[in-house]
C-alpha positions in Angstrom: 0.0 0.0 0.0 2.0 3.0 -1.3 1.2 6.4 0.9 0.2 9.0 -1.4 0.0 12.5 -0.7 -2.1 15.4 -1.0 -0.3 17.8 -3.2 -3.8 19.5 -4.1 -2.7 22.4 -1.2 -3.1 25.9 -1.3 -1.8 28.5 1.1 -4.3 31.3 -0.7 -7.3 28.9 -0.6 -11.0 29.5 0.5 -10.1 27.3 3.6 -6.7 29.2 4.2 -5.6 32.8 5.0 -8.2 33.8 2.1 -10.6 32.5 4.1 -10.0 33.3 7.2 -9.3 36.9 5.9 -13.0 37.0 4.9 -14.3 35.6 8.0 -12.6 38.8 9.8 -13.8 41.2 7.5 -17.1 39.5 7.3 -17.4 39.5 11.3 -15.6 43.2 11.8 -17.9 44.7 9.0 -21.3 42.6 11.3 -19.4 44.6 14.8 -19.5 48.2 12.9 -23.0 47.5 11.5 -24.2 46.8 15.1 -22.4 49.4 16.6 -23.7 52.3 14.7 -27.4 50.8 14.9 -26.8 50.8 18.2 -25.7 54.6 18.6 -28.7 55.2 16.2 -31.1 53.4 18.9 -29.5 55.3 21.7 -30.0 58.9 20.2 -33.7 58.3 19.2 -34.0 57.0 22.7 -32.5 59.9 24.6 -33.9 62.9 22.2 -37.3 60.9 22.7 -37.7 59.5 26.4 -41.2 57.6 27.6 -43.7 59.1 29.8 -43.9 57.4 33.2 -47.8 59.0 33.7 -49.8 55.8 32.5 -48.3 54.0 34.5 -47.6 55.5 38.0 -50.6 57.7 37.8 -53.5 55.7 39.2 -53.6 52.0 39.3 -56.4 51.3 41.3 -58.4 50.6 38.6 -55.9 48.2 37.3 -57.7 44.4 37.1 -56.1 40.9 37.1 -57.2 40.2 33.8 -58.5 42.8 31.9 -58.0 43.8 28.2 -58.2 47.9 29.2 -55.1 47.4 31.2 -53.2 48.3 28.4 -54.0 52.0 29.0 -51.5 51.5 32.2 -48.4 50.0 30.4 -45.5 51.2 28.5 -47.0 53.7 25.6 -44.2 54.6 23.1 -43.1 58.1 23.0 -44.7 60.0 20.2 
């Protein structure tokens, strides 16, 4: 049994450092996305904050189940 080897290699391949350079562009590229959508969320959220009224206002009328409860909770900020 003669022990033949693989000499179908290459350095620059898609499963060498040409892949692995896409992988870390690919994944550094995904971070930068994130992090600007991020700082996008945070600035709508701080020029736009909720209002707390609804909710700490008057919850006695608030029943177990009931479907006009959801005039106490969270309302988005217009």
């Amino acid at each position: 049994m003669a022990v033949t080897e693989n000499t179908n290699r290459a350095v620059f391949g898609l499963h060498g450092v040409t892949g692995m350079l896409i992988a870390t562009v690919l994944l550094l590229s995904i971070l930068v996305g994130l992090t600007i959508w991020g700082m996008g969320v945070q600035q709508k959220s701080a020029t736009n904050p909720y209002d707390p009224t609804p909710i700490t206002s008057n919850l006695d009328n608030v029943k177990m189940i009931s479907k006009k409860n959801a005039d106490f909770a969270f309302q988005d900020a217009k």
